[in-house]
N, CA, C and O atoms as a GROMACS GRO file, in nm:
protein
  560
    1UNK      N    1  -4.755   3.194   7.472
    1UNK     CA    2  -4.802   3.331   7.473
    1UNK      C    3  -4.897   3.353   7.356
    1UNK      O    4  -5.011   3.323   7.390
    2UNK      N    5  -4.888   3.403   7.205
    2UNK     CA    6  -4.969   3.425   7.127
    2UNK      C    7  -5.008   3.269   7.074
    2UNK      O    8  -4.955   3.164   7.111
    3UNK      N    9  -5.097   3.284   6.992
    3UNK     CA   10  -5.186   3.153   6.972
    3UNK      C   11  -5.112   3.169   6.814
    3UNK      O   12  -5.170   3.250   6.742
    4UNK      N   13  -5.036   3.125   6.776
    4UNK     CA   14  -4.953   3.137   6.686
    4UNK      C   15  -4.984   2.980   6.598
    4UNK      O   16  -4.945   2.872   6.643
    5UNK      N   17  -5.061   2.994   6.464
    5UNK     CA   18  -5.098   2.880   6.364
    5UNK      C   19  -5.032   2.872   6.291
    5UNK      O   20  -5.027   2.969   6.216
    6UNK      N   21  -4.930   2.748   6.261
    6UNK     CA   22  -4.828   2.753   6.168
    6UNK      C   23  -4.960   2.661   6.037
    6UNK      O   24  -5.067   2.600   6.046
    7UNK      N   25  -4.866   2.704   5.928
    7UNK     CA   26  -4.969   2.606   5.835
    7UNK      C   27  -4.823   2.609   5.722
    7UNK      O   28  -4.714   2.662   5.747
    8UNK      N   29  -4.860   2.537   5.599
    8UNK     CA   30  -4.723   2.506   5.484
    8UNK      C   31  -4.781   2.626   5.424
    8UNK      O   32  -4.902   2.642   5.408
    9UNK      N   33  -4.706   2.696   5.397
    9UNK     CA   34  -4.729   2.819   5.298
    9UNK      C   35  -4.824   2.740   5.180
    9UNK      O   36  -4.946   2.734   5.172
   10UNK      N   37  -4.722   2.684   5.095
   10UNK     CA   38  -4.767   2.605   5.020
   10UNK      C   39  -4.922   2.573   4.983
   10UNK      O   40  -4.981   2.585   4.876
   11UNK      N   41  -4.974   2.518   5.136
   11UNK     CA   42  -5.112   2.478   5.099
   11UNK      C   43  -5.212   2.575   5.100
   11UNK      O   44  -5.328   2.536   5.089
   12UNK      N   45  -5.181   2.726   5.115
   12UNK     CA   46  -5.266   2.802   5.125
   12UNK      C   47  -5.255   2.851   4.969
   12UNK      O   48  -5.158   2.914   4.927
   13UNK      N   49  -5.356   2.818   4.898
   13UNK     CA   50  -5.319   2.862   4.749
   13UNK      C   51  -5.335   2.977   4.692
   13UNK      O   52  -5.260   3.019   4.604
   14UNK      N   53  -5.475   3.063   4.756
   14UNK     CA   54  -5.484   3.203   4.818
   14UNK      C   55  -5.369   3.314   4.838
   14UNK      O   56  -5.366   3.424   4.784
   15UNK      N   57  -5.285   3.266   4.919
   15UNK     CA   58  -5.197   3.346   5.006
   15UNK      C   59  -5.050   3.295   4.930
   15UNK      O   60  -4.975   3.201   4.956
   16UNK      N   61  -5.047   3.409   4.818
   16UNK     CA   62  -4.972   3.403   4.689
   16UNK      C   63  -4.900   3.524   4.702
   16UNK      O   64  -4.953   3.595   4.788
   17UNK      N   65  -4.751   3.600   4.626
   17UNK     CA   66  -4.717   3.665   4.647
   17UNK      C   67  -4.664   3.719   4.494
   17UNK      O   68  -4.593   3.634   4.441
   18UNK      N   69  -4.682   3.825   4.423
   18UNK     CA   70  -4.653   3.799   4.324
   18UNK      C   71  -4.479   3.867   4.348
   18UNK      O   72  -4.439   3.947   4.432
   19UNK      N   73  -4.407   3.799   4.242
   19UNK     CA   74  -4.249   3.809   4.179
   19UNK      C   75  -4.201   3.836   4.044
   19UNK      O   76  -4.222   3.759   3.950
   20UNK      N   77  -4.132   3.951   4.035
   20UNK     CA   78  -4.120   3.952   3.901
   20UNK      C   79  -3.958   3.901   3.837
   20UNK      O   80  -3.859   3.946   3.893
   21UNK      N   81  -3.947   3.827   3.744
   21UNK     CA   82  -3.808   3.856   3.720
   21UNK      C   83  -3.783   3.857   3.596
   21UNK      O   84  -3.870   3.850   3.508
   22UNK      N   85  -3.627   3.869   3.570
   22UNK     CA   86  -3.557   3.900   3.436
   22UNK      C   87  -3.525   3.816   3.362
   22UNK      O   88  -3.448   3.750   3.431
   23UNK      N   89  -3.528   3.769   3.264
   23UNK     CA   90  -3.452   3.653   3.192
   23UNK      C   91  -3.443   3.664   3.071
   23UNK      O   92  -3.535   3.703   2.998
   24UNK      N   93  -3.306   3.622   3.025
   24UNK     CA   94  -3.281   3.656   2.896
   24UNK      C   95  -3.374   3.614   2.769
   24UNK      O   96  -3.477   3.547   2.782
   25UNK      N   97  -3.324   3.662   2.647
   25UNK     CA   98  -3.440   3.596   2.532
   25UNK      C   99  -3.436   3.489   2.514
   25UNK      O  100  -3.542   3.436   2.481
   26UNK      N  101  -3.277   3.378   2.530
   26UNK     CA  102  -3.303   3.265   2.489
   26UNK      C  103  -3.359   3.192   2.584
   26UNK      O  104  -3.439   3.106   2.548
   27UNK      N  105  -3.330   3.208   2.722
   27UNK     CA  106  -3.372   3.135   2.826
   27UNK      C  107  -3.580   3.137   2.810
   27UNK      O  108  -3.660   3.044   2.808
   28UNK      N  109  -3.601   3.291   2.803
   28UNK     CA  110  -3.759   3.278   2.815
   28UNK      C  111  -3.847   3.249   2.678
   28UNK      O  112  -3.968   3.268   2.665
   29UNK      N  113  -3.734   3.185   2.558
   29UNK     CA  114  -3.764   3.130   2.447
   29UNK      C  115  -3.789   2.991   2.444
   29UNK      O  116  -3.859   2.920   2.372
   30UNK      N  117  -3.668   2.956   2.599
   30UNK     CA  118  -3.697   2.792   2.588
   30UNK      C  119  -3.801   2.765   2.727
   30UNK      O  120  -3.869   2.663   2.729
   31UNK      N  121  -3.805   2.840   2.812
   31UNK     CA  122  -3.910   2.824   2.895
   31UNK      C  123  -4.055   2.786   2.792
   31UNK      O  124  -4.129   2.687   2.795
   32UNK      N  125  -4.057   2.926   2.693
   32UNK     CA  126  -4.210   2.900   2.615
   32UNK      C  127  -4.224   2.842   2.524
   32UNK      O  128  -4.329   2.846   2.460
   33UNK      N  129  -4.106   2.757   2.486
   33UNK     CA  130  -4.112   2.642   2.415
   33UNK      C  131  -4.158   2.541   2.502
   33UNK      O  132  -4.228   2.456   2.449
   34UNK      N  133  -4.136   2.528   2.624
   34UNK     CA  134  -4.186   2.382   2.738
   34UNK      C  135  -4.309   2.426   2.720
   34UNK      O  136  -4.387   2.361   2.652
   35UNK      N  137  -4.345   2.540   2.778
   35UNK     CA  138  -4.535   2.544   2.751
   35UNK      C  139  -4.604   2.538   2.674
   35UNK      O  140  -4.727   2.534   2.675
   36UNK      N  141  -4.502   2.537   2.563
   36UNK     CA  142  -4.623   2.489   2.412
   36UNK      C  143  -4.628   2.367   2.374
   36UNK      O  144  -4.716   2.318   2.303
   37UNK      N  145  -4.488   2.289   2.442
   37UNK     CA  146  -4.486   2.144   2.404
   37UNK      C  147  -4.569   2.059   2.510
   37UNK      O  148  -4.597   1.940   2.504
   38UNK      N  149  -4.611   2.180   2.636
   38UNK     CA  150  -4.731   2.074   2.710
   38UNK      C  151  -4.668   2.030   2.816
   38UNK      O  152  -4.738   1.974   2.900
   39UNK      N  153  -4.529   2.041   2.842
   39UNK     CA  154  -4.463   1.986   2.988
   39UNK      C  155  -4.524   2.078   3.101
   39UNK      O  156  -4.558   2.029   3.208
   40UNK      N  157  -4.538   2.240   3.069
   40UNK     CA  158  -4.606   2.289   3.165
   40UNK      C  159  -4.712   2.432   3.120
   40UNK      O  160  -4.687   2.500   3.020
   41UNK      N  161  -4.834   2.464   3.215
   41UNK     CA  162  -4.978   2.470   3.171
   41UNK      C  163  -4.925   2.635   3.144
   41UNK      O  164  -5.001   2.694   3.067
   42UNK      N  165  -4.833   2.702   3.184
   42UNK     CA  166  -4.790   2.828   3.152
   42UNK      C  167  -4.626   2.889   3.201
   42UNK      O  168  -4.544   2.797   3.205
   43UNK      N  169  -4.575   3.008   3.232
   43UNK     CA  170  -4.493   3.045   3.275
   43UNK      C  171  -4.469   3.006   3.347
   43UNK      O  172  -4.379   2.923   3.352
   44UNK      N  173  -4.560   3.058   3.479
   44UNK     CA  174  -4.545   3.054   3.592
   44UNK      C  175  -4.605   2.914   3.670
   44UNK      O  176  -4.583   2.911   3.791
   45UNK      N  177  -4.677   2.797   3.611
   45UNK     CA  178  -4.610   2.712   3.679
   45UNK      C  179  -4.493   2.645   3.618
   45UNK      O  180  -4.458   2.538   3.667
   46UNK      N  181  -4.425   2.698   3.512
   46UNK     CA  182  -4.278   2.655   3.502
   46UNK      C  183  -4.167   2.691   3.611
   46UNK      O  184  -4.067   2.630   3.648
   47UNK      N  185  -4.223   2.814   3.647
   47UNK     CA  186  -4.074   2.903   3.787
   47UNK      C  187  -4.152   2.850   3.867
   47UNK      O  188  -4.087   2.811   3.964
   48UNK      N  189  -4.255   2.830   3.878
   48UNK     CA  190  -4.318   2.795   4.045
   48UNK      C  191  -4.234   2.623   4.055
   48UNK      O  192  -4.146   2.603   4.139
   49UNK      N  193  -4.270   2.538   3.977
   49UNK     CA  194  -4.190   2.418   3.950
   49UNK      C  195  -4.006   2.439   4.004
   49UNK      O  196  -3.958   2.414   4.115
   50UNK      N  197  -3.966   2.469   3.936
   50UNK     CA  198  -3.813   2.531   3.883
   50UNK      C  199  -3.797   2.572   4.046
   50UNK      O  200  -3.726   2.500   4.116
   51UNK      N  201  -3.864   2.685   4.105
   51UNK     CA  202  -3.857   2.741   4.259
   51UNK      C  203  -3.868   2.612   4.332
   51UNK      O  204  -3.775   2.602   4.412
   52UNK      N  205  -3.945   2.515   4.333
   52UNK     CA  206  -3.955   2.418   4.422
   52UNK      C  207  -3.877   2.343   4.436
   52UNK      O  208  -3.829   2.309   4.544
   53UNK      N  209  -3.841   2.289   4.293
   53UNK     CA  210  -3.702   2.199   4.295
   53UNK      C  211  -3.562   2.242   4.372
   53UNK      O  212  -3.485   2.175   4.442
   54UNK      N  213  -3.558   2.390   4.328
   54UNK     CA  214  -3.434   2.418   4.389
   54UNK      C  215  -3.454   2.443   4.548
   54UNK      O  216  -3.355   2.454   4.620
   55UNK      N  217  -3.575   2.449   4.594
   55UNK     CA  218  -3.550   2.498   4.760
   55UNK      C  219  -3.548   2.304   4.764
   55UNK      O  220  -3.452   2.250   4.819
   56UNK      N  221  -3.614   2.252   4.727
   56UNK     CA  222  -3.624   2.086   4.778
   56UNK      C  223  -3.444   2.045   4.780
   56UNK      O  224  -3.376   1.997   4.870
   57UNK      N  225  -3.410   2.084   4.648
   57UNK     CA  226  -3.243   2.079   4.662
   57UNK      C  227  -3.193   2.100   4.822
   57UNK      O  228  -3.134   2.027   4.901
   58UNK      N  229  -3.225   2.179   4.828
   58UNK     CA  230  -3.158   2.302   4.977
   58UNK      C  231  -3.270   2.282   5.125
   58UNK      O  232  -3.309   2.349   5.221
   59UNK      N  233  -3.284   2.179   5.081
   59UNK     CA  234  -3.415   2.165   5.202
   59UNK      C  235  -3.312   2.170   5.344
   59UNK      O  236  -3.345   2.254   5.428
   60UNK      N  237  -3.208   2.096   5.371
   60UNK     CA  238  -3.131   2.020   5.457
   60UNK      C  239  -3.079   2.162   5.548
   60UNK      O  240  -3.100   2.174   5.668
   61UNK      N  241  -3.010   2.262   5.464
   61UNK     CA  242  -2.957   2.375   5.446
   61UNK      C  243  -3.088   2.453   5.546
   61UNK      O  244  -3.088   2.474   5.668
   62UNK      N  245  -3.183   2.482   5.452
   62UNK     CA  246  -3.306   2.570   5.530
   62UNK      C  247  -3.349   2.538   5.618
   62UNK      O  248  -3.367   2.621   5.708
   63UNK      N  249  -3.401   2.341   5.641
   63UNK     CA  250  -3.422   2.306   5.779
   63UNK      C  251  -3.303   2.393   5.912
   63UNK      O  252  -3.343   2.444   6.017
   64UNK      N  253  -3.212   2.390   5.883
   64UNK     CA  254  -3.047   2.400   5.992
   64UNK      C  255  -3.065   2.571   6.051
   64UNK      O  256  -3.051   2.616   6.165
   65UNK      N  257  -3.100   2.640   5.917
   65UNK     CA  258  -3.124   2.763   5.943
   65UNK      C  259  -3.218   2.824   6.029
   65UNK      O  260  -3.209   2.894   6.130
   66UNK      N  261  -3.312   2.778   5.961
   66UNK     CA  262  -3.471   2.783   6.063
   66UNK      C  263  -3.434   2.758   6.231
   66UNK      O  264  -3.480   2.818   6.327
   67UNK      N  265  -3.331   2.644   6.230
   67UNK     CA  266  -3.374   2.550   6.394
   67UNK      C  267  -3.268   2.676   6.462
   67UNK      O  268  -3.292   2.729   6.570
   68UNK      N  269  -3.129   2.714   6.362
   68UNK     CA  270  -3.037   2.781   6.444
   68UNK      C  271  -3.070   2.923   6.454
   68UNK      O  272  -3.024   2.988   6.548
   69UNK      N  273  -3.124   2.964   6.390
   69UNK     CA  274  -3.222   3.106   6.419
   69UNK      C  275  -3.335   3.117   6.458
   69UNK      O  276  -3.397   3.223   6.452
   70UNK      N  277  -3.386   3.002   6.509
   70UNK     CA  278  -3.504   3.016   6.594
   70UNK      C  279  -3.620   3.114   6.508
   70UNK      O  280  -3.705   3.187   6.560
   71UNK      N  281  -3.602   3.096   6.388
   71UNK     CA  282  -3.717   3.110   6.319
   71UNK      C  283  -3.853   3.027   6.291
   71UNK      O  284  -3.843   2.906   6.270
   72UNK      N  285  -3.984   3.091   6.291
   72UNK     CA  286  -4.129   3.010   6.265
   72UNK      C  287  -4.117   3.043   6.100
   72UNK      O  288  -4.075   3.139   6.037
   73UNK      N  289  -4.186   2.887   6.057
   73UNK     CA  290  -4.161   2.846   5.943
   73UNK      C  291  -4.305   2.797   5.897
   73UNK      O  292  -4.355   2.688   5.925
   74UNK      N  293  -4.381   2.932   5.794
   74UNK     CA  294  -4.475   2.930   5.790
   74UNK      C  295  -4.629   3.020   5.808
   74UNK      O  296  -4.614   3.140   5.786
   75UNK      N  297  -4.693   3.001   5.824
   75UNK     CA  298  -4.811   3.162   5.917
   75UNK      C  299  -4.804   3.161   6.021
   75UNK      O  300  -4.830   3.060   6.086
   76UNK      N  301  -4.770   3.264   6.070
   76UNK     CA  302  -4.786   3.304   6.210
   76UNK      C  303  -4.927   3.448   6.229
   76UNK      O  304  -4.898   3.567   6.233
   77UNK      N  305  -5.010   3.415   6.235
   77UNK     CA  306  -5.128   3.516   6.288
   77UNK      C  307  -5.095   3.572   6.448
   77UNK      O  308  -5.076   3.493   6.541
   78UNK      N  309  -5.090   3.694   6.459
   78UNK     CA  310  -5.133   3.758   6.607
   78UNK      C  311  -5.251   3.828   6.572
   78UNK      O  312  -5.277   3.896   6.472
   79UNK      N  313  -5.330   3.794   6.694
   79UNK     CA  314  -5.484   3.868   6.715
   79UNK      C  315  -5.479   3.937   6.788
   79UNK      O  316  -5.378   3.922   6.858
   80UNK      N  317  -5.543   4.018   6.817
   80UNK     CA  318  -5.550   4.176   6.901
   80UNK      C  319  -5.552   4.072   7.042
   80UNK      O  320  -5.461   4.105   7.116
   81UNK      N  321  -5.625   3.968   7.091
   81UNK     CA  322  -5.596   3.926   7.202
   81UNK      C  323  -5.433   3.823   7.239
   81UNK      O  324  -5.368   3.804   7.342
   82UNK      N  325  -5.421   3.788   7.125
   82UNK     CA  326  -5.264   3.766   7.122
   82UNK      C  327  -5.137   3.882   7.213
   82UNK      O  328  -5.044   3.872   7.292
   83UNK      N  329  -5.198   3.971   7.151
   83UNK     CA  330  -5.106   4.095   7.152
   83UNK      C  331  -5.127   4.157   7.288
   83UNK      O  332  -5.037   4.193   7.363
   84UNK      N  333  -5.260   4.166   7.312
   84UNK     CA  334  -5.337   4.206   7.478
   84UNK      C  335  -5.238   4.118   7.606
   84UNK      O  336  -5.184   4.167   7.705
   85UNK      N  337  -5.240   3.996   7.569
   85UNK     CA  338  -5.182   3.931   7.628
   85UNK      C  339  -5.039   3.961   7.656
   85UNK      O  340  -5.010   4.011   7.764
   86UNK      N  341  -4.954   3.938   7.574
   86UNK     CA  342  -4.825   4.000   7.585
   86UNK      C  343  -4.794   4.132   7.674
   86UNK      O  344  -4.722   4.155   7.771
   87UNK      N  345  -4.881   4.204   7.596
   87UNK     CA  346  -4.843   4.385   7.697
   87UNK      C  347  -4.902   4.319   7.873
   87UNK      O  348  -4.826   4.317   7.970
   88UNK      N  349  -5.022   4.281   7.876
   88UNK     CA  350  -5.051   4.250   8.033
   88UNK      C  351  -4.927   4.153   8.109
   88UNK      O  352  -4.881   4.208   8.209
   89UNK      N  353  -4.881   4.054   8.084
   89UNK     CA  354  -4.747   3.981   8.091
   89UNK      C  355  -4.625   4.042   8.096
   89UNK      O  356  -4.530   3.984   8.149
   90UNK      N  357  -4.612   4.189   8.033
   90UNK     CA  358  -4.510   4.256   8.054
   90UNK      C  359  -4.381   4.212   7.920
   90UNK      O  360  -4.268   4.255   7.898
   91UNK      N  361  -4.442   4.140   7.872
   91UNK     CA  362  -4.336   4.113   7.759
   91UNK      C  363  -4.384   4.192   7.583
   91UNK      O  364  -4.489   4.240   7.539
   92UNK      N  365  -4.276   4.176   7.539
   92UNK     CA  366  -4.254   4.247   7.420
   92UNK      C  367  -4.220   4.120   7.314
   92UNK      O  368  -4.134   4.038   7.344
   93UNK      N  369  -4.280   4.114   7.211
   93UNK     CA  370  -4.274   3.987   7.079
   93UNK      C  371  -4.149   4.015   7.006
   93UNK      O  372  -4.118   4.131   6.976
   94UNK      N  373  -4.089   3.931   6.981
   94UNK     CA  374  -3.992   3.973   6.875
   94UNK      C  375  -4.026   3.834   6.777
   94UNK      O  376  -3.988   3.718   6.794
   95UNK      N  377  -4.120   3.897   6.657
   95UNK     CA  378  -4.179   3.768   6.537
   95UNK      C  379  -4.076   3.795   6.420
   95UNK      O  380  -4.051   3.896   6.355
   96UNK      N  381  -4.035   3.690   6.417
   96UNK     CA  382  -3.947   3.606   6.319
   96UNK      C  383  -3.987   3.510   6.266
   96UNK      O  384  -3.997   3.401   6.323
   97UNK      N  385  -4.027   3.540   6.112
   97UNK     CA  386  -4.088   3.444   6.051
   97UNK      C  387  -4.008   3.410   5.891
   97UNK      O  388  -3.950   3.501   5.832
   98UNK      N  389  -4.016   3.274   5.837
   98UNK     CA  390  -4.019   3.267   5.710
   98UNK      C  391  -4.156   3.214   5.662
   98UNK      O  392  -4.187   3.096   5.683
   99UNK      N  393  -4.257   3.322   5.582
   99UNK     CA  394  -4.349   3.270   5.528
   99UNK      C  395  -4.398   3.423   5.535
   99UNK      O  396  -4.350   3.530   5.496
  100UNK      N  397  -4.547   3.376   5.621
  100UNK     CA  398  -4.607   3.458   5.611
  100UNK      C  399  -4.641   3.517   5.771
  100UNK      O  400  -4.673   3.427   5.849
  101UNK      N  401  -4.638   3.648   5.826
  101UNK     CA  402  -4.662   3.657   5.962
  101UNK      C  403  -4.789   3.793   5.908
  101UNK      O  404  -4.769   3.874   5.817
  102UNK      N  405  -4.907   3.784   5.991
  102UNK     CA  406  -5.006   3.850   5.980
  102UNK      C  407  -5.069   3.914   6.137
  102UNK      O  408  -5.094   3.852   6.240
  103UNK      N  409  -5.082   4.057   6.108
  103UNK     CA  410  -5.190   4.121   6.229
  103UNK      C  411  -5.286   4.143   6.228
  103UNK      O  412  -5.316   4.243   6.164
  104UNK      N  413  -5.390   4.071   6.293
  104UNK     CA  414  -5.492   4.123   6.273
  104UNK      C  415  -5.554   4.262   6.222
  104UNK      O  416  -5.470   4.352   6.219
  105UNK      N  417  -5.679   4.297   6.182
  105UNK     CA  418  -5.742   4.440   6.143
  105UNK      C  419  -5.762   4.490   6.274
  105UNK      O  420  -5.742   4.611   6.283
  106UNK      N  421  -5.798   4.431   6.383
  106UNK     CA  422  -5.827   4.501   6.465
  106UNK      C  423  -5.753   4.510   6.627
  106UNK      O  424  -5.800   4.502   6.740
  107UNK      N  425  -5.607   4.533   6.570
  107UNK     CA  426  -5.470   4.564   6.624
  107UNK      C  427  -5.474   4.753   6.645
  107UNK      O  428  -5.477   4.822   6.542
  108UNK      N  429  -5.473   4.790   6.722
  108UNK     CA  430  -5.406   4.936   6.722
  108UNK      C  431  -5.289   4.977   6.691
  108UNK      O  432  -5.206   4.929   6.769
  109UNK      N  433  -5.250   5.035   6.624
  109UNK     CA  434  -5.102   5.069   6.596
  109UNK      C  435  -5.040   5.103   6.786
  109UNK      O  436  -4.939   5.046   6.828
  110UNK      N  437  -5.104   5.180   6.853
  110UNK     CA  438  -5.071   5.188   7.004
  110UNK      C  439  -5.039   5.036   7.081
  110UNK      O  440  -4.964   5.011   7.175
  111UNK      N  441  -5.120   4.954   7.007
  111UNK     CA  442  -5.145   4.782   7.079
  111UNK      C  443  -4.981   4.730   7.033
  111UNK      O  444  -4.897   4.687   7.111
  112UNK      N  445  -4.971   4.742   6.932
  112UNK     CA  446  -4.877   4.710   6.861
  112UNK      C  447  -4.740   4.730   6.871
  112UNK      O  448  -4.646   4.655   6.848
  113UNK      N  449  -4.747   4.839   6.907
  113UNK     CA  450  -4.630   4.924   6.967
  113UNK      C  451  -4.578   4.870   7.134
  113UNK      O  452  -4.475   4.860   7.199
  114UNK      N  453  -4.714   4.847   7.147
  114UNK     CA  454  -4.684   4.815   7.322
  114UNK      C  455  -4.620   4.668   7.339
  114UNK      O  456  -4.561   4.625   7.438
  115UNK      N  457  -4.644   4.599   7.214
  115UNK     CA  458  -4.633   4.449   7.238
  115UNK      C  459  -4.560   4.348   7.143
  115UNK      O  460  -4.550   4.225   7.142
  116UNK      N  461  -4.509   4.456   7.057
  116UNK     CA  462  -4.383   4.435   6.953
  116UNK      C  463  -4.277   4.471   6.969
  116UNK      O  464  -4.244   4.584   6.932
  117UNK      N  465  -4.209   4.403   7.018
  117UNK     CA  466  -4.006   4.490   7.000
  117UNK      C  467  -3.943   4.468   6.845
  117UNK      O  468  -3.864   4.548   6.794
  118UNK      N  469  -3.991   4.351   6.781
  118UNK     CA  470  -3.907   4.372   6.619
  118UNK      C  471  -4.003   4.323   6.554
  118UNK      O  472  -4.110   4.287   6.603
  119UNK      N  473  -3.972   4.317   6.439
  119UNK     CA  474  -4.048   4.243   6.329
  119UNK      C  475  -3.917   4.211   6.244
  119UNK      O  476  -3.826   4.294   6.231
  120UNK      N  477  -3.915   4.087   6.188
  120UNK     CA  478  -3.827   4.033   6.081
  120UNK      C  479  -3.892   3.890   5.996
  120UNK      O  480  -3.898   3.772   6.029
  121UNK      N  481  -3.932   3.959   5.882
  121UNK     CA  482  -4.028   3.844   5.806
  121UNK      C  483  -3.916   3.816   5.665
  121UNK      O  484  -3.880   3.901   5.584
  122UNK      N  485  -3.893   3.722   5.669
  122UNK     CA  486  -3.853   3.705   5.467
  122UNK      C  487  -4.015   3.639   5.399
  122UNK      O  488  -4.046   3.522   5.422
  123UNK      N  489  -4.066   3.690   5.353
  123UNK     CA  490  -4.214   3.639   5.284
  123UNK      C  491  -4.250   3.757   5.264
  123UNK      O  492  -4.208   3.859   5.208
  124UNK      N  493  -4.370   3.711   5.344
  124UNK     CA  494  -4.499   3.886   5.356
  124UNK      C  495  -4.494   3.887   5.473
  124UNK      O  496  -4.451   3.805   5.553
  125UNK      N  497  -4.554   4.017   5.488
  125UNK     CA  498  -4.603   4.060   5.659
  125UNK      C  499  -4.706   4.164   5.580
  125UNK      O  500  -4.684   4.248   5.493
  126UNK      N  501  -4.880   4.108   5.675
  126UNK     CA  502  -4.966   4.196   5.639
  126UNK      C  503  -5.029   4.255   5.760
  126UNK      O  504  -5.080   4.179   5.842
  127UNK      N  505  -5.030   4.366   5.776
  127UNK     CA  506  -5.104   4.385   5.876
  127UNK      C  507  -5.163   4.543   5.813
  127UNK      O  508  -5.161   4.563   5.691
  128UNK      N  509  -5.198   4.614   5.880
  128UNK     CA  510  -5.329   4.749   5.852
  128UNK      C  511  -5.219   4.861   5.817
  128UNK      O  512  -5.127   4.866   5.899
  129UNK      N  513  -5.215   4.914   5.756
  129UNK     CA  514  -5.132   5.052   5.688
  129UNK      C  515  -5.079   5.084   5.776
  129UNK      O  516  -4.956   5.075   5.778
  130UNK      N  517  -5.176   5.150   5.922
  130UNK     CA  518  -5.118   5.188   6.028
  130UNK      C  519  -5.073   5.166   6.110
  130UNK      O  520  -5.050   5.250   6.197
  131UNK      N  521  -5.037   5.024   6.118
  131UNK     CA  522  -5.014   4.911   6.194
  131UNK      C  523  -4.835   4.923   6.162
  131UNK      O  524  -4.740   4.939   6.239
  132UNK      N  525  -4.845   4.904   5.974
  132UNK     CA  526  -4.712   4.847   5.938
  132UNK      C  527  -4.646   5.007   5.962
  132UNK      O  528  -4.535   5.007   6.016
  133UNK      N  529  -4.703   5.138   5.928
  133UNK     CA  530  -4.639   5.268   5.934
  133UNK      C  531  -4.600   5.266   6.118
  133UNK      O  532  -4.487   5.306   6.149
  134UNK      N  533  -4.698   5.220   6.230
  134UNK     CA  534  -4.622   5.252   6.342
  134UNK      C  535  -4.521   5.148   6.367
  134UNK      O  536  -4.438   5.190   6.448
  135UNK      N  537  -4.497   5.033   6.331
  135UNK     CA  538  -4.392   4.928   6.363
  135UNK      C  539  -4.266   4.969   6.261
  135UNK      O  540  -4.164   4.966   6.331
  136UNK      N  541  -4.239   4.997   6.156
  136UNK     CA  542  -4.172   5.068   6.096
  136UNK      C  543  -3.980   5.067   6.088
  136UNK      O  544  -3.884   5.013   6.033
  137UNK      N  545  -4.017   5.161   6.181
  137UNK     CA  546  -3.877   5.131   6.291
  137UNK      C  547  -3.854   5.016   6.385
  137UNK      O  548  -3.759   5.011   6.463
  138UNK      N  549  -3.920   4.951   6.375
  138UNK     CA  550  -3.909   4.830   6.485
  138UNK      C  551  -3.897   4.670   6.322
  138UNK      O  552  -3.938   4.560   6.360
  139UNK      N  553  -3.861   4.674   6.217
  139UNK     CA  554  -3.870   4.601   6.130
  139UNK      C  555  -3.725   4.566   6.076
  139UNK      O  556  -3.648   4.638   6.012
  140UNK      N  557  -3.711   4.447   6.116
  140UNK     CA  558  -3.526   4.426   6.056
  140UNK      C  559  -3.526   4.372   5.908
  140UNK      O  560  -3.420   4.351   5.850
   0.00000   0.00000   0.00000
């Protein structure tokens, strides 16, 4: 049905999300001790590092999850003819993604409506103000 492009999050270096977090003084004393001793080029590729290791830990775990929830793992793009398609077919999308799932700009919030039953992203989900305000209620 939709022309759906998976890609590794990862390699899109662009398509970044920013995160903020908390950490105590001694912990972000010895983090900026590693970046001055040169193990790493700043903060944040210290947690970006640190983040990778631990999902690579848990890879086995996330693969199992993904396959038993029938989740897409990665970008998922719908294009206004993606979406055209669906409503003419008579079916309704239910996109489940881990990564990134995106709507095109030139989606109608009406298009959208006609050809979306849920939305459930853990990442981002970008689509047009009015896009994300009419799907809304349709977002788990």
């Amino acid at each position: 049905m939709a022309e759906n492009k998976l890609t590794d999050p990862r390699a899109r270096v662009g398509e970044t999300e920013k995160m903020t977090i908390n950490l105590g003084v001694v912990d972000l004393g010895q983090v900026d001790l590693l970046v001055q001793e040169g193990f790493y080029s700043n903060r944040s590729d210290l947690i970006r590092t640190a983040v990778r290791n631990l999902l690579a830990s848990h890879a086995d775990t996330l693969r199992q999850t993904v396959a038993r929830r029938m989740l897409m793992l990665g970008l998922q793009h719908l294009s206004r003819t993606d979406l055209e398609r669906a409503v003419a077919a008579g079916q309704q999308l239910n996109i489940q993604v881990v990564g990134l799932a995106r709507i095109a700009d030139d989606v109608s919030p009406e298009l959208a409506l006609a050809a979306i039953a849920s939305v459930s992203v853990l990442g981002a989900f970008h689509a047009s103000a009015a896009v994300r305000q009419a799907l809304a209620g349709r977002m788990l």
